[in-house]
C-alpha positions as protocol buffer text, in pm:
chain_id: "A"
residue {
  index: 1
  type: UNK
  ca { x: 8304 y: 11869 z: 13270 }
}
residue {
  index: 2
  type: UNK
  ca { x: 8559 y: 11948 z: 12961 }
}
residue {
  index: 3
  type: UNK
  ca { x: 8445 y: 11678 z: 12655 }
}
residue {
  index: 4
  type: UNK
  ca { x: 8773 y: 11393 z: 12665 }
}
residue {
  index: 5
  type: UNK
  ca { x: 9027 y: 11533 z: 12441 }
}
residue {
  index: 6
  type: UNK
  ca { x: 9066 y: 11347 z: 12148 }
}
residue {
  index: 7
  type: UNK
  ca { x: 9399 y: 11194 z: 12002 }
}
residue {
  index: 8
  type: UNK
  ca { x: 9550 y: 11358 z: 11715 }
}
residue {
  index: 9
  type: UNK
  ca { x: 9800 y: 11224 z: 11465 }
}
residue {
  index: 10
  type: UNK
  ca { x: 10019 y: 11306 z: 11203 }
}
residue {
  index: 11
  type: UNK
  ca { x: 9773 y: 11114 z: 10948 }
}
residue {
  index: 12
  type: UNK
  ca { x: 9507 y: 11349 z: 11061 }
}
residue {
  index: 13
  type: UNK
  ca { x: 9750 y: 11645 z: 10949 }
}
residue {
  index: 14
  type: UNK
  ca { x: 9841 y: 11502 z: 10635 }
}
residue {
  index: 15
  type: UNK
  ca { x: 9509 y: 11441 z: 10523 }
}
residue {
  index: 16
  type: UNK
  ca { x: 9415 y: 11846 z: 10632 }
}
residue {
  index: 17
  type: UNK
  ca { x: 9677 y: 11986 z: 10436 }
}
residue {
  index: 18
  type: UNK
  ca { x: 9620 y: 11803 z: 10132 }
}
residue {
  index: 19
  type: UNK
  ca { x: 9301 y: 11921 z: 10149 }
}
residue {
  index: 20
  type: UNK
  ca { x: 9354 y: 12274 z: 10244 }
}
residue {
  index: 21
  type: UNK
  ca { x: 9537 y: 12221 z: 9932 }
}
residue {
  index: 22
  type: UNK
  ca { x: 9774 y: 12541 z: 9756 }
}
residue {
  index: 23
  type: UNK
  ca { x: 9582 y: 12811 z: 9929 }
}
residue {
  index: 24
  type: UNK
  ca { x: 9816 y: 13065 z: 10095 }
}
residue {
  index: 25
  type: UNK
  ca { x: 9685 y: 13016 z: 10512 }
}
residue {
  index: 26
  type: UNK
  ca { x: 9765 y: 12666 z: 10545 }
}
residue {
  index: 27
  type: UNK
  ca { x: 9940 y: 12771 z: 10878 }
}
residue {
  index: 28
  type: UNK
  ca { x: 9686 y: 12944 z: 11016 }
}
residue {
  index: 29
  type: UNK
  ca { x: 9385 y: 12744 z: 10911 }
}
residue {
  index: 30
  type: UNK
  ca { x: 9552 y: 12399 z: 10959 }
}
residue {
  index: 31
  type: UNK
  ca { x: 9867 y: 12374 z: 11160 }
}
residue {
  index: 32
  type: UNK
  ca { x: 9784 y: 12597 z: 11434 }
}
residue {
  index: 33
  type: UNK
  ca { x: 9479 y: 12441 z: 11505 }
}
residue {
  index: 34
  type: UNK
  ca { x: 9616 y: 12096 z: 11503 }
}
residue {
  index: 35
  type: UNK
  ca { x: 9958 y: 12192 z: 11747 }
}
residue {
  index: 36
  type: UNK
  ca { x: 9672 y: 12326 z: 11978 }
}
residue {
  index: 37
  type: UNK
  ca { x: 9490 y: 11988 z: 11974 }
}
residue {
  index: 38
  type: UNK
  ca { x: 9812 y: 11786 z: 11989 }
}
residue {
  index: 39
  type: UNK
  ca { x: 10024 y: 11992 z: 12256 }
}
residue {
  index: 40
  type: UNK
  ca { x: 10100 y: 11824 z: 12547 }
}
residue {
  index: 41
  type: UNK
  ca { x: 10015 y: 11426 z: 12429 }
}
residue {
  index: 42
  type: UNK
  ca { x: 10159 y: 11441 z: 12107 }
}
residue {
  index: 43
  type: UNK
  ca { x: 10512 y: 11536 z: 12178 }
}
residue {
  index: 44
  type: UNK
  ca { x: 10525 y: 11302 z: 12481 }
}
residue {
  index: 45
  type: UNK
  ca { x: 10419 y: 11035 z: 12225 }
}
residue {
  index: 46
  type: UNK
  ca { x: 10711 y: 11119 z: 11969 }
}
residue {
  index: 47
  type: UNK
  ca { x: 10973 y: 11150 z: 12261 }
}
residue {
  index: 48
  type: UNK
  ca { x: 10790 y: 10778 z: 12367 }
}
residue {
  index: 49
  type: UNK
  ca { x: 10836 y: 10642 z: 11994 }
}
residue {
  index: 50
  type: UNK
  ca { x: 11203 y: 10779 z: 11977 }
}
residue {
  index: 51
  type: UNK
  ca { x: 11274 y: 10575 z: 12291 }
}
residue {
  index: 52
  type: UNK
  ca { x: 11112 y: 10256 z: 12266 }
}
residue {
  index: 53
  type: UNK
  ca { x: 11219 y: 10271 z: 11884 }
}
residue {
  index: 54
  type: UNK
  ca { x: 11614 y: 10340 z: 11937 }
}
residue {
  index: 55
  type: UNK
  ca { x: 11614 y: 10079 z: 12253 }
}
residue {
  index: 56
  type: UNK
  ca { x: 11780 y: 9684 z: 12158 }
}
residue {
  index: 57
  type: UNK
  ca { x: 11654 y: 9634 z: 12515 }
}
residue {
  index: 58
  type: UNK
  ca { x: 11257 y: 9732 z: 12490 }
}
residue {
  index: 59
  type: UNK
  ca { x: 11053 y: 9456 z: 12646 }
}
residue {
  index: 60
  type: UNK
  ca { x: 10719 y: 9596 z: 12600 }
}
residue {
  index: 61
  type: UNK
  ca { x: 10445 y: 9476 z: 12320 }
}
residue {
  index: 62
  type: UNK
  ca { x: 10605 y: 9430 z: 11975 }
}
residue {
  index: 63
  type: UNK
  ca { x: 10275 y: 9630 z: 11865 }
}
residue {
  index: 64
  type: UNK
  ca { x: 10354 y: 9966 z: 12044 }
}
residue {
  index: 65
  type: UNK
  ca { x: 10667 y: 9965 z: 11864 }
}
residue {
  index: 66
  type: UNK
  ca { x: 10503 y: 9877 z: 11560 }
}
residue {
  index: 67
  type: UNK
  ca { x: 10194 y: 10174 z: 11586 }
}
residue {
  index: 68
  type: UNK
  ca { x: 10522 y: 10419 z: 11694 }
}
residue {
  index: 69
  type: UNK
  ca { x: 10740 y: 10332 z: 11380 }
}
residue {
  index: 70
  type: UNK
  ca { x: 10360 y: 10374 z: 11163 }
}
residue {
  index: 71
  type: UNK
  ca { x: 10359 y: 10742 z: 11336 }
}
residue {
  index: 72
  type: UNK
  ca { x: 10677 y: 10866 z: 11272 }
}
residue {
  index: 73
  type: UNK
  ca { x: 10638 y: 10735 z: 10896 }
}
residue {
  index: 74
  type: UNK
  ca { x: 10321 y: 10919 z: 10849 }
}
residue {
  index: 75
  type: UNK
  ca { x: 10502 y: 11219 z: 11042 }
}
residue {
  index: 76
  type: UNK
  ca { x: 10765 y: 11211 z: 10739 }
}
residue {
  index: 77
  type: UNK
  ca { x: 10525 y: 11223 z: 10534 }
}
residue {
  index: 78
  type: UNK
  ca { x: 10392 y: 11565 z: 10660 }
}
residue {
  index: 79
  type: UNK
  ca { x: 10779 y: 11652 z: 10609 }
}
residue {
  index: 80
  type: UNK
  ca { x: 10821 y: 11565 z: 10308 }
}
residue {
  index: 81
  type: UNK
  ca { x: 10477 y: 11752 z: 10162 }
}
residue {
  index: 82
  type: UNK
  ca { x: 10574 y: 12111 z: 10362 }
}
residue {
  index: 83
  type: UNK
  ca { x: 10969 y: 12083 z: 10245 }
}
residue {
  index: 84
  type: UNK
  ca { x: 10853 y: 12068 z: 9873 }
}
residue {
  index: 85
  type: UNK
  ca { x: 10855 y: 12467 z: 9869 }
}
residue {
  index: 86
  type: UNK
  ca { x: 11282 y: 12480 z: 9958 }
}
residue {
  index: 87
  type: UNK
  ca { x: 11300 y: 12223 z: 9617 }
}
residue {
  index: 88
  type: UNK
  ca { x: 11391 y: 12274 z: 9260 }
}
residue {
  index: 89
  type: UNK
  ca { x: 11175 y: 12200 z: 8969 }
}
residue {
  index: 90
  type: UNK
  ca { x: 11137 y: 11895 z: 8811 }
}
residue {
  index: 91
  type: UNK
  ca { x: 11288 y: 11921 z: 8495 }
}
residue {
  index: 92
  type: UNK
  ca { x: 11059 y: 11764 z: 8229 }
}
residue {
  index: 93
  type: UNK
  ca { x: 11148 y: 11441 z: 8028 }
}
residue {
  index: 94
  type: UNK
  ca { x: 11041 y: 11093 z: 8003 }
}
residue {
  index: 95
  type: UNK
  ca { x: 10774 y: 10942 z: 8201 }
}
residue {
  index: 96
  type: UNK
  ca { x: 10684 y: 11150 z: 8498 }
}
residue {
  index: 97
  type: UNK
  ca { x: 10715 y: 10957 z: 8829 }
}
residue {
  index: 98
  type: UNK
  ca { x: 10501 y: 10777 z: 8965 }
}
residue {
  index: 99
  type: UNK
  ca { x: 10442 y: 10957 z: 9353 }
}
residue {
  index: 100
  type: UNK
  ca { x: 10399 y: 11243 z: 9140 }
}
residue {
  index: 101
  type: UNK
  ca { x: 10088 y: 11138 z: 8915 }
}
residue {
  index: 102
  type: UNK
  ca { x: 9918 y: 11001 z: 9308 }
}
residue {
  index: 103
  type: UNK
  ca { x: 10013 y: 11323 z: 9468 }
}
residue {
  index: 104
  type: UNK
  ca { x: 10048 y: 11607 z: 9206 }
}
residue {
  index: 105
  type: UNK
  ca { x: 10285 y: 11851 z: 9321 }
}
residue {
  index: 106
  type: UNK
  ca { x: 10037 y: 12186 z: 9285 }
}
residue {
  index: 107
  type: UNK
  ca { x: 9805 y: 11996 z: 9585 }
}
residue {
  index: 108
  type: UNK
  ca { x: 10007 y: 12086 z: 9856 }
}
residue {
  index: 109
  type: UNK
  ca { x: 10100 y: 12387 z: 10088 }
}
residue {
  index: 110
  type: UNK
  ca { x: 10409 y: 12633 z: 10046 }
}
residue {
  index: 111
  type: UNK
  ca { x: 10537 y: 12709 z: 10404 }
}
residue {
  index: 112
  type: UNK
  ca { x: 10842 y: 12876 z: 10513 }
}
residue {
  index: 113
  type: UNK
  ca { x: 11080 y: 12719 z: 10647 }
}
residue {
  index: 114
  type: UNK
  ca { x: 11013 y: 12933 z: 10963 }
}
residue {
  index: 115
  type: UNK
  ca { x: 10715 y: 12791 z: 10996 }
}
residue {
  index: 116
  type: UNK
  ca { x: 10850 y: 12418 z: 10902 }
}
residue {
  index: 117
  type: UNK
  ca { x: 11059 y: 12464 z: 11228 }
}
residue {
  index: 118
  type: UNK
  ca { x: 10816 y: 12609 z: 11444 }
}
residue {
  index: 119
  type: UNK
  ca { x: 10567 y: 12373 z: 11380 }
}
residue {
  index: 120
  type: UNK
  ca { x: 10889 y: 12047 z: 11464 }
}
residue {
  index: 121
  type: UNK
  ca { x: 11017 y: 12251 z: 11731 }
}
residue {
  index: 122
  type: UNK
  ca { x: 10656 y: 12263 z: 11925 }
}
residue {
  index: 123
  type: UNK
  ca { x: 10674 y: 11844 z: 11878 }
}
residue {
  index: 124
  type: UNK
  ca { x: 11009 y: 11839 z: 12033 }
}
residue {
  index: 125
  type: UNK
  ca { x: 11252 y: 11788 z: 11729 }
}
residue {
  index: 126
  type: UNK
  ca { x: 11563 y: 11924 z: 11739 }
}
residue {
  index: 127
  type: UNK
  ca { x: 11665 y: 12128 z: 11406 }
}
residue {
  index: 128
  type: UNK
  ca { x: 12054 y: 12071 z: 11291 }
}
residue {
  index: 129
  type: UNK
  ca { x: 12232 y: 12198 z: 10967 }
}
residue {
  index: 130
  type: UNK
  ca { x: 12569 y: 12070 z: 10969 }
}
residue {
  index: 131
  type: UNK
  ca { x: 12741 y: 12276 z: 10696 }
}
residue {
  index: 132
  type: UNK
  ca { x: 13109 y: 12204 z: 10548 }
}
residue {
  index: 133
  type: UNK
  ca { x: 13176 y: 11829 z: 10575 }
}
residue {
  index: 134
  type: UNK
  ca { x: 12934 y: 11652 z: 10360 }
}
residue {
  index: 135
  type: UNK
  ca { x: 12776 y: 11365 z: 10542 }
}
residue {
  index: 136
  type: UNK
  ca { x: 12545 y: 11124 z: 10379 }
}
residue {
  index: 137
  type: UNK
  ca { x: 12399 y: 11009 z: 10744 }
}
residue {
  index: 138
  type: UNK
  ca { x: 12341 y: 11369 z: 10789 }
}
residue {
  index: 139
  type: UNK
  ca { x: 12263 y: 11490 z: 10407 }
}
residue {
  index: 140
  type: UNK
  ca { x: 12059 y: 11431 z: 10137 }
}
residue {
  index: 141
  type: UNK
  ca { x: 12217 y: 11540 z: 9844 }
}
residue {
  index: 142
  type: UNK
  ca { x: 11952 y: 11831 z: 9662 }
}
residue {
  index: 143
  type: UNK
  ca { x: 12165 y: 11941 z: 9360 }
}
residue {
  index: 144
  type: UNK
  ca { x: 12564 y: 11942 z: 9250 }
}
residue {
  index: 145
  type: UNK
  ca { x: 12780 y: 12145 z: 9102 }
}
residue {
  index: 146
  type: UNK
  ca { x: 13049 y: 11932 z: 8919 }
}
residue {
  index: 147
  type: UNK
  ca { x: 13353 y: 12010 z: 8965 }
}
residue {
  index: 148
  type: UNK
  ca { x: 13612 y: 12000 z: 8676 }
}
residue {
  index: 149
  type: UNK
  ca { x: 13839 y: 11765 z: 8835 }
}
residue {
  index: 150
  type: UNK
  ca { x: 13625 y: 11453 z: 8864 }
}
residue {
  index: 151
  type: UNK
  ca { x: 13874 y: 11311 z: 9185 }
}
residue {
  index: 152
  type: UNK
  ca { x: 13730 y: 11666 z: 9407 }
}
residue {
  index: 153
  type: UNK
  ca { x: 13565 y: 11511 z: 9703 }
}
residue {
  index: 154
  type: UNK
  ca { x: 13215 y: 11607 z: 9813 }
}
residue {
  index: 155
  type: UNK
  ca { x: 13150 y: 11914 z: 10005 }
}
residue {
  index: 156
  type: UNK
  ca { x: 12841 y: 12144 z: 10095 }
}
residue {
  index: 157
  type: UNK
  ca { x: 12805 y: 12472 z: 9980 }
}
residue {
  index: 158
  type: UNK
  ca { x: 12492 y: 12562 z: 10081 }
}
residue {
  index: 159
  type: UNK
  ca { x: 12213 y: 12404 z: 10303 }
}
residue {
  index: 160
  type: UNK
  ca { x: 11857 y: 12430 z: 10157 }
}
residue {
  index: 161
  type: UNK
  ca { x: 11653 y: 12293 z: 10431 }
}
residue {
  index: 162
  type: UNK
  ca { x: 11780 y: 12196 z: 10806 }
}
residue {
  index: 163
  type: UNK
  ca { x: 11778 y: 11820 z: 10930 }
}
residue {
  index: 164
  type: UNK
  ca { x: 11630 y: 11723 z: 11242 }
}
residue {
  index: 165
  type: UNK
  ca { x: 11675 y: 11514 z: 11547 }
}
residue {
  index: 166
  type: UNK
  ca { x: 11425 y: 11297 z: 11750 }
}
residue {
  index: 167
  type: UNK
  ca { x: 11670 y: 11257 z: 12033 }
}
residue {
  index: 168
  type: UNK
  ca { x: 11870 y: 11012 z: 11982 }
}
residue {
  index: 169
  type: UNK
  ca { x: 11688 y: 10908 z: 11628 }
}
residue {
  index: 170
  type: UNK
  ca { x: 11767 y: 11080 z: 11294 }
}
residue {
  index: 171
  type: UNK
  ca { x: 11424 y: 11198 z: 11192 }
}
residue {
  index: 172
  type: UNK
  ca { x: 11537 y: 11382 z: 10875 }
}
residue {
  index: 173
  type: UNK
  ca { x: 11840 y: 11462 z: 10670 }
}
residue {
  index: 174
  type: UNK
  ca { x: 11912 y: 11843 z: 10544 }
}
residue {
  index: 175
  type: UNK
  ca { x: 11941 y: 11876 z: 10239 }
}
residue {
  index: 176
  type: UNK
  ca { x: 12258 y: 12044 z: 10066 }
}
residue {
  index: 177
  type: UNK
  ca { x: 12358 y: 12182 z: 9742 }
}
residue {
  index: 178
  type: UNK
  ca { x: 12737 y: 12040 z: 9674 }
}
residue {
  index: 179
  type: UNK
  ca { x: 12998 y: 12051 z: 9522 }
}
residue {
  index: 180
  type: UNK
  ca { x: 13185 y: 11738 z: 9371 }
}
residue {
  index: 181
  type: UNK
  ca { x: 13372 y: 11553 z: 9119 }
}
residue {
  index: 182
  type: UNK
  ca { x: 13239 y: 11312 z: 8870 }
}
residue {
  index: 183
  type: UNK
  ca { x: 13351 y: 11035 z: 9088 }
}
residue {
  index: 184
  type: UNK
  ca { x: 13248 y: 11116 z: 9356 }
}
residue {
  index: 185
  type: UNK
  ca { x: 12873 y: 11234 z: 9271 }
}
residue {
  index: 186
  type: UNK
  ca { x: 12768 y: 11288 z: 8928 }
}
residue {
  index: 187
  type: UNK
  ca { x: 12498 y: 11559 z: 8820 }
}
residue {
  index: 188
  type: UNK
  ca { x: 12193 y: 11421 z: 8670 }
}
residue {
  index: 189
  type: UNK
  ca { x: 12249 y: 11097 z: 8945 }
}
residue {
  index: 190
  type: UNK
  ca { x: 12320 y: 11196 z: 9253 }
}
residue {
  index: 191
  type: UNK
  ca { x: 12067 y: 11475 z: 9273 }
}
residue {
  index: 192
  type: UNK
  ca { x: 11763 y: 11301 z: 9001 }
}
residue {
  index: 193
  type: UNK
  ca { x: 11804 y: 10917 z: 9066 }
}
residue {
  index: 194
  type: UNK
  ca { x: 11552 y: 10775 z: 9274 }
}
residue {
  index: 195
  type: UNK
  ca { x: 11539 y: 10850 z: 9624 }
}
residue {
  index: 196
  type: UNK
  ca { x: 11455 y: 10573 z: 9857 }
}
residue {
  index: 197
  type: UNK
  ca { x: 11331 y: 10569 z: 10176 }
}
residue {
  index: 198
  type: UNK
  ca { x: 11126 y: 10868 z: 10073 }
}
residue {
  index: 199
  type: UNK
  ca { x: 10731 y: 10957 z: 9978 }
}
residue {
  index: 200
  type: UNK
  ca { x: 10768 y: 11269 z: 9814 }
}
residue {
  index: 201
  type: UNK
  ca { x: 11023 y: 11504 z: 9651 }
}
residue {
  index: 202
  type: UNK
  ca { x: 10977 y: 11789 z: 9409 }
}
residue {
  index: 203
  type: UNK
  ca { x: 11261 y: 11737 z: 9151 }
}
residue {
  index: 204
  type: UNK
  ca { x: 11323 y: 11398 z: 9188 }
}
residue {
  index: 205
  type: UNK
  ca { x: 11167 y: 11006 z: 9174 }
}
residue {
  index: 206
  type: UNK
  ca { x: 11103 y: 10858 z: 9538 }
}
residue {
  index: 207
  type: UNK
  ca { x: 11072 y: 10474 z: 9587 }
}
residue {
  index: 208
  type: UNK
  ca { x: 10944 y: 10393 z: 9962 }
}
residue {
  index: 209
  type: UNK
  ca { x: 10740 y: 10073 z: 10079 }
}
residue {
  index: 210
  type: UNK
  ca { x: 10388 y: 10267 z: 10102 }
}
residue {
  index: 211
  type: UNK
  ca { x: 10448 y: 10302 z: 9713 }
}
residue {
  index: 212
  type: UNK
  ca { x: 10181 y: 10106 z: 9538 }
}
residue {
  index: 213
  type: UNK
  ca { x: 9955 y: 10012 z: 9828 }
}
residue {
  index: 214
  type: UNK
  ca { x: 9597 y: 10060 z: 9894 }
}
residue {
  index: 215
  type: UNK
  ca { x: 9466 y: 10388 z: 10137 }
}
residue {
  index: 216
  type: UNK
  ca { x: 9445 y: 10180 z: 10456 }
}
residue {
  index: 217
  type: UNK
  ca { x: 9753 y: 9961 z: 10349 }
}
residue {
  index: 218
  type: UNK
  ca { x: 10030 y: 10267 z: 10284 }
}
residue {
  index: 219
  type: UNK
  ca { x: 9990 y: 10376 z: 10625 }
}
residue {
  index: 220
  type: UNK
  ca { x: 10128 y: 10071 z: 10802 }
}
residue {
  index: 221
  type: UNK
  ca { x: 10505 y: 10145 z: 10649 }
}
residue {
  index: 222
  type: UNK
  ca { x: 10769 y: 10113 z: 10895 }
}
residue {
  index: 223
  type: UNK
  ca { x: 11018 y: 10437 z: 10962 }
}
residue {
  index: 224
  type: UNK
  ca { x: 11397 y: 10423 z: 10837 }
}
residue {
  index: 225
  type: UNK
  ca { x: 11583 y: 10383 z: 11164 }
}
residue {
  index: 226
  type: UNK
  ca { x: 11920 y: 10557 z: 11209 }
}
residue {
  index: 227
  type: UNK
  ca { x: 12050 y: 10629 z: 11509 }
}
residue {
  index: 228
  type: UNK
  ca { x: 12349 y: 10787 z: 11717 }
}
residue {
  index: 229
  type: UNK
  ca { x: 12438 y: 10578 z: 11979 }
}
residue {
  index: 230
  type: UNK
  ca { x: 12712 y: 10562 z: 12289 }
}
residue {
  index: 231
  type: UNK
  ca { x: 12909 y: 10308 z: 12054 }
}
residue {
  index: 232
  type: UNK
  ca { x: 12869 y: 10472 z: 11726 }
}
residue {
  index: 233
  type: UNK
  ca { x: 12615 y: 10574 z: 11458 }
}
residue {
  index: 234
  type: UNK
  ca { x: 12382 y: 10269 z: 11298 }
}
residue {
  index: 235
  type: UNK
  ca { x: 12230 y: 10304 z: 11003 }
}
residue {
  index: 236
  type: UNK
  ca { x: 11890 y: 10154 z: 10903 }
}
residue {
  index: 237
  type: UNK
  ca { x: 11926 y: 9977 z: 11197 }
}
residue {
  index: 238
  type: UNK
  ca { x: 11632 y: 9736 z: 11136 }
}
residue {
  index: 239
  type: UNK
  ca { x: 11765 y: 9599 z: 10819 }
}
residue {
  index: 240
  type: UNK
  ca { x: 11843 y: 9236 z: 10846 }
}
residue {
  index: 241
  type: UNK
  ca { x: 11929 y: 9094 z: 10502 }
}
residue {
  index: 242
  type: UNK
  ca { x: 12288 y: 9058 z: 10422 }
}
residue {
  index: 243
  type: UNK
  ca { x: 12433 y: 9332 z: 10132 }
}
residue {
  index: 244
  type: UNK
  ca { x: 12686 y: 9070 z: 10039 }
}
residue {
  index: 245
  type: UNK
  ca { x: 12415 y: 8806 z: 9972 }
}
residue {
  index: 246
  type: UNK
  ca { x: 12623 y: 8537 z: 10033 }
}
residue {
  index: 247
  type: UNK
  ca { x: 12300 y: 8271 z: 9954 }
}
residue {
  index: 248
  type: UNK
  ca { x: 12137 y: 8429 z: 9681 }
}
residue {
  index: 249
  type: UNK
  ca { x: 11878 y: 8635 z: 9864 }
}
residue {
  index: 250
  type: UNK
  ca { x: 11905 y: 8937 z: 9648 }
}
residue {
  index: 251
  type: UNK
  ca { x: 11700 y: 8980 z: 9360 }
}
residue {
  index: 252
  type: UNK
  ca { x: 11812 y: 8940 z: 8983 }
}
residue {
  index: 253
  type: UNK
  ca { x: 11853 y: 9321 z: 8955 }
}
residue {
  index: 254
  type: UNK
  ca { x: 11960 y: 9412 z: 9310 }
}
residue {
  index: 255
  type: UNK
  ca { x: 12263 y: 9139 z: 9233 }
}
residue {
  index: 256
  type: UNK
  ca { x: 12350 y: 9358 z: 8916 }
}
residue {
  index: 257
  type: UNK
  ca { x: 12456 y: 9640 z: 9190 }
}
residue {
  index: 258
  type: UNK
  ca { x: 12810 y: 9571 z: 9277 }
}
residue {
  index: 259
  type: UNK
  ca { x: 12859 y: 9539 z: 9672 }
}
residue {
  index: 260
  type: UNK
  ca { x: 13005 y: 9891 z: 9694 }
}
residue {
  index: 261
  type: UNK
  ca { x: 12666 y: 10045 z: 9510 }
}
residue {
  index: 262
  type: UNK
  ca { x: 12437 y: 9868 z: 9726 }
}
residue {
  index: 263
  type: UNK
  ca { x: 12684 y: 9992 z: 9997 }
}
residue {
  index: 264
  type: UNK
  ca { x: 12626 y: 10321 z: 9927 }
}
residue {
  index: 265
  type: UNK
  ca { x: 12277 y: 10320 z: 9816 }
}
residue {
  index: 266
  type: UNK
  ca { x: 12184 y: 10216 z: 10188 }
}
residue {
  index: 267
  type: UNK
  ca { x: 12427 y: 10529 z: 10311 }
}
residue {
  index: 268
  type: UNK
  ca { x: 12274 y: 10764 z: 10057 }
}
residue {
  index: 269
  type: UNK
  ca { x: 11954 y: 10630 z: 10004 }
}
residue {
  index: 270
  type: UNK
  ca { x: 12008 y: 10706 z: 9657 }
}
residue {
  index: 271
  type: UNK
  ca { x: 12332 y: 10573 z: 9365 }
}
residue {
  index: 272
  type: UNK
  ca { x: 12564 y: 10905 z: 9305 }
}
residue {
  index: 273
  type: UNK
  ca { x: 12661 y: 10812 z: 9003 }
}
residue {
  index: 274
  type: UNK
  ca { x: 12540 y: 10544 z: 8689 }
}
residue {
  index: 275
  type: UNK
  ca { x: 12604 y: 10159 z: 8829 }
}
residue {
  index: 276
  type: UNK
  ca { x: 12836 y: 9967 z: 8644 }
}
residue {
  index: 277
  type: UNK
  ca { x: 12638 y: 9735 z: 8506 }
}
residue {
  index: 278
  type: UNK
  ca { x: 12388 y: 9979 z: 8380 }
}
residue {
  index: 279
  type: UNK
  ca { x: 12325 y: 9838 z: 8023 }
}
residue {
  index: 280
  type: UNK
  ca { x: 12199 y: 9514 z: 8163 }
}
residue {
  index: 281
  type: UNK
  ca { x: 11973 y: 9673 z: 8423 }
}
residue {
  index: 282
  type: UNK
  ca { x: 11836 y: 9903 z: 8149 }
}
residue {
  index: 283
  type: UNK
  ca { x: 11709 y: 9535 z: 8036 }
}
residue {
  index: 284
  type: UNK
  ca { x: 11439 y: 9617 z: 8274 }
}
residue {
  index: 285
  type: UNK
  ca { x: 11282 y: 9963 z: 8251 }
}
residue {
  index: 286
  type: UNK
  ca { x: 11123 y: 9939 z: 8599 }
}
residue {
  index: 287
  type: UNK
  ca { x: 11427 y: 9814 z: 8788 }
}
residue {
  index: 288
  type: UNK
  ca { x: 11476 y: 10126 z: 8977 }
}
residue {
  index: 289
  type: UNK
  ca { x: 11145 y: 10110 z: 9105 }
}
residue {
  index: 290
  type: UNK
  ca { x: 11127 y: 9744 z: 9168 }
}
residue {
  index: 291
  type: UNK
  ca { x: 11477 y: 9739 z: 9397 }
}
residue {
  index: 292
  type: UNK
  ca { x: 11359 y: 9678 z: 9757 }
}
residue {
  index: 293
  type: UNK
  ca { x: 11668 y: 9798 z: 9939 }
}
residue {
  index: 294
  type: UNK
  ca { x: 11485 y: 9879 z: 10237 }
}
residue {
  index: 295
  type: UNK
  ca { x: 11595 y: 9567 z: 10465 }
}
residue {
  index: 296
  type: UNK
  ca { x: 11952 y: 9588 z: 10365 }
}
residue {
  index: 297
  type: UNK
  ca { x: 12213 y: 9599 z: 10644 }
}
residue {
  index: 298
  type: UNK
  ca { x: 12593 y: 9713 z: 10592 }
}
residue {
  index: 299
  type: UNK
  ca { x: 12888 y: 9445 z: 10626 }
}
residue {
  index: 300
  type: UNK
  ca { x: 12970 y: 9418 z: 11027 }
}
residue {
  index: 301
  type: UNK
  ca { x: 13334 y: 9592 z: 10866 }
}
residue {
  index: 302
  type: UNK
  ca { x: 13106 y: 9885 z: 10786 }
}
C-alpha cells in the first residue's frame, strides 16, 4: 500500500526557498518537487479558499475560512519573494526598512518570470496584464516617469510582472512602469512610499499585519480581499471601519490623512504623492509604519 500522501502548503515552500537561498536551481531543486507533492489537493484547496473566501453567503465553520485566508497570505508571500528578480534596486539612503533587515534581499531565489507563471498556472491562477489604462485595482505602481505637465493623467507604459486571478478573487496586482503628472503620481512617492498590504518588495518599504510578530504569530495574517463580482468590483472587502471616521476611531496620525488620501491609500495600497499635512506627521518618524489601514472600507458613494 502507497504511504498517505502528506499535505503540502505554501509555508512549506516559503520556508524551502529561503533556504535553498540565491543558488541558481531553485526550480529544479525546490519548486518542482513541491508542485509534484501538491498537484491534485493543492489546487482544489486554492479554487476551495477562492470560493468560500469571495462568498457573503458561506455557512460553513468561520475557521475554514479563517485557515483559507492564512493560506493564500502565506501563498503571497511565496509571490512576493520569486517577483523580487522583475524589481529595481533599492536606492540607498536613510534607514533601511525594516522587512528588509528580517529578510535580506540576497536570501532569496531569482526565477524567471516563465517559471513564476508556470509554477501559478499548475495551482490554477489565472495570469492577466492589462496594459494601457492604468488601474490601481489591477496595478501596483513599480516606477514613474513624470511627465512635464503635472495635470497628465496616469498611464502604463510598460508591464514588469503580470497580475493574477484566483477566479473570481484578485490574488495579485501587475506591476507597471507609468507615466504621469505630478498630480497625479509623484516620483519618489508613488513608486518608494510604503507599500501596504505587502511582505516584501525590492525597491521599496512594505507595511503588512505579519510585520513585527513572532514565527508562529506572522503566519496567522489574513489575505487582502478584492474581488470582481456580478454587481461590481469590491475592494478590501473585509474592511469594516469607516474611512470617514465619523466617531473618532482613527488614530492621531491616520486622522492627519485627509479623507481623499486615506481614499486612495486603500485603492493603491500606497499615497502617490506627499499628504498634505506632511509636516505634522513628520512629528512622528514612525508614522508610516504605525498606520494600520488594513480594516479600512471606502464610503458606500465609492
Amino acid at each position: 500500500m502507497d504511504e498517505e500522501r502528506q499535505p503540502v502548503d505554501a509555508y512549506e515552500l516559503f520556508v524551502a526557498l529561503r533556504g535553498h537561498g540565491s543558488a541558481p536551481d531553485a526550480f529544479e531543486a525546490v519548486v518542482t518537487p513541491w508542485l509534484a507533492r501538491a498537484s491534485p489537493g493543492y489546487p482544489a484547496r486554492l479554487a476551495q479558499a477562492a470560493q468560500c473566501l469571495c462568498d457573503d453567503g458561506f455557512d460553513g465553520p468561520e475557521t475554514l475560512r479563517q485557515d483559507m485566508s492564512w493560506e493564500l497570505y502565506a501563498l503571497s508571500r511565496v509571490s512576493d519573494v520569486l517577483l523580487l528578480a522583475q524589481q529595481p534596486p533599492y536606492e540607498a539612503g536613510g534607514e533601511v526598512p525594516w522587512a528588509h533587515r528580517l529578510h535580506p534581499l540576497d536570501q532569496w531565489p531569482a526565477l524567471g518570470l516563465e517559471q513564476y507563471l508556470y509554477l501559478f498556472a499548475r495551482l490554477g491562477l489565472v495570469a492577466f496584464e492589462e496594459t494601457g489604462t492604468f488601474d490601481p485595482f489591477l496595478h501596483e505602481i513599480v516606477e514613474v516617469e513624470q511627465a512635464a505637465d503635472p495635470k497628465e493623467p496616469v498611464r502604463v507604459t510598460e508591464v514588469v510582472w503580470p497580475g493574477l486571478w484566483l477566479g473570481p478573487l484578485l490574488f495579485s496586482r501587475a506591476g507597471v512602469r507609468v507615466r504621469a503628472g505630478a498630480r497625479h503620481a509623484e516620483r519618489g512617492v508613488a513608486d518608494r512610499s510604503p507599500l501596504y498590504w505587502t511582505f516584501l518588495r525590492r525597491h521599496r518599504p512594505t507595511v503588512d499585519e505579519s510585520h513585527g510578530w513572532g514565527h508562529n504569530s506572522q503566519w496567522r495574517t489574513g489575505f487582502r480581499l478584492d474581488l470582481r463580482t456580478p454587481a461590481g468590483r469590491r475592494v478590501n472587502a473585509d474592511g469594516h471601519q469607516d474611512i470617514d471616521d465619523p466617531e473618532g476611531s482613527l488614530g492621531p496620525n491616520e486622522a492627519l490623512l485627509t479623507p481623499a488620501e486615506r481614499c486612495e491609500l486603500v485603492r493603491h495600497r500606497c499615497l502617490l504623492r506627499p499628504p498634505e499635512n506632511a509636516a505634522a506627521l513628520a512629528a512622528d518618524a514612525s508614522w508610516e509604519a504605525d498606520l494600520y489601514p488594513f480594516n479600512w472600507r471606502l464610503p458606500a458613494s465609492e
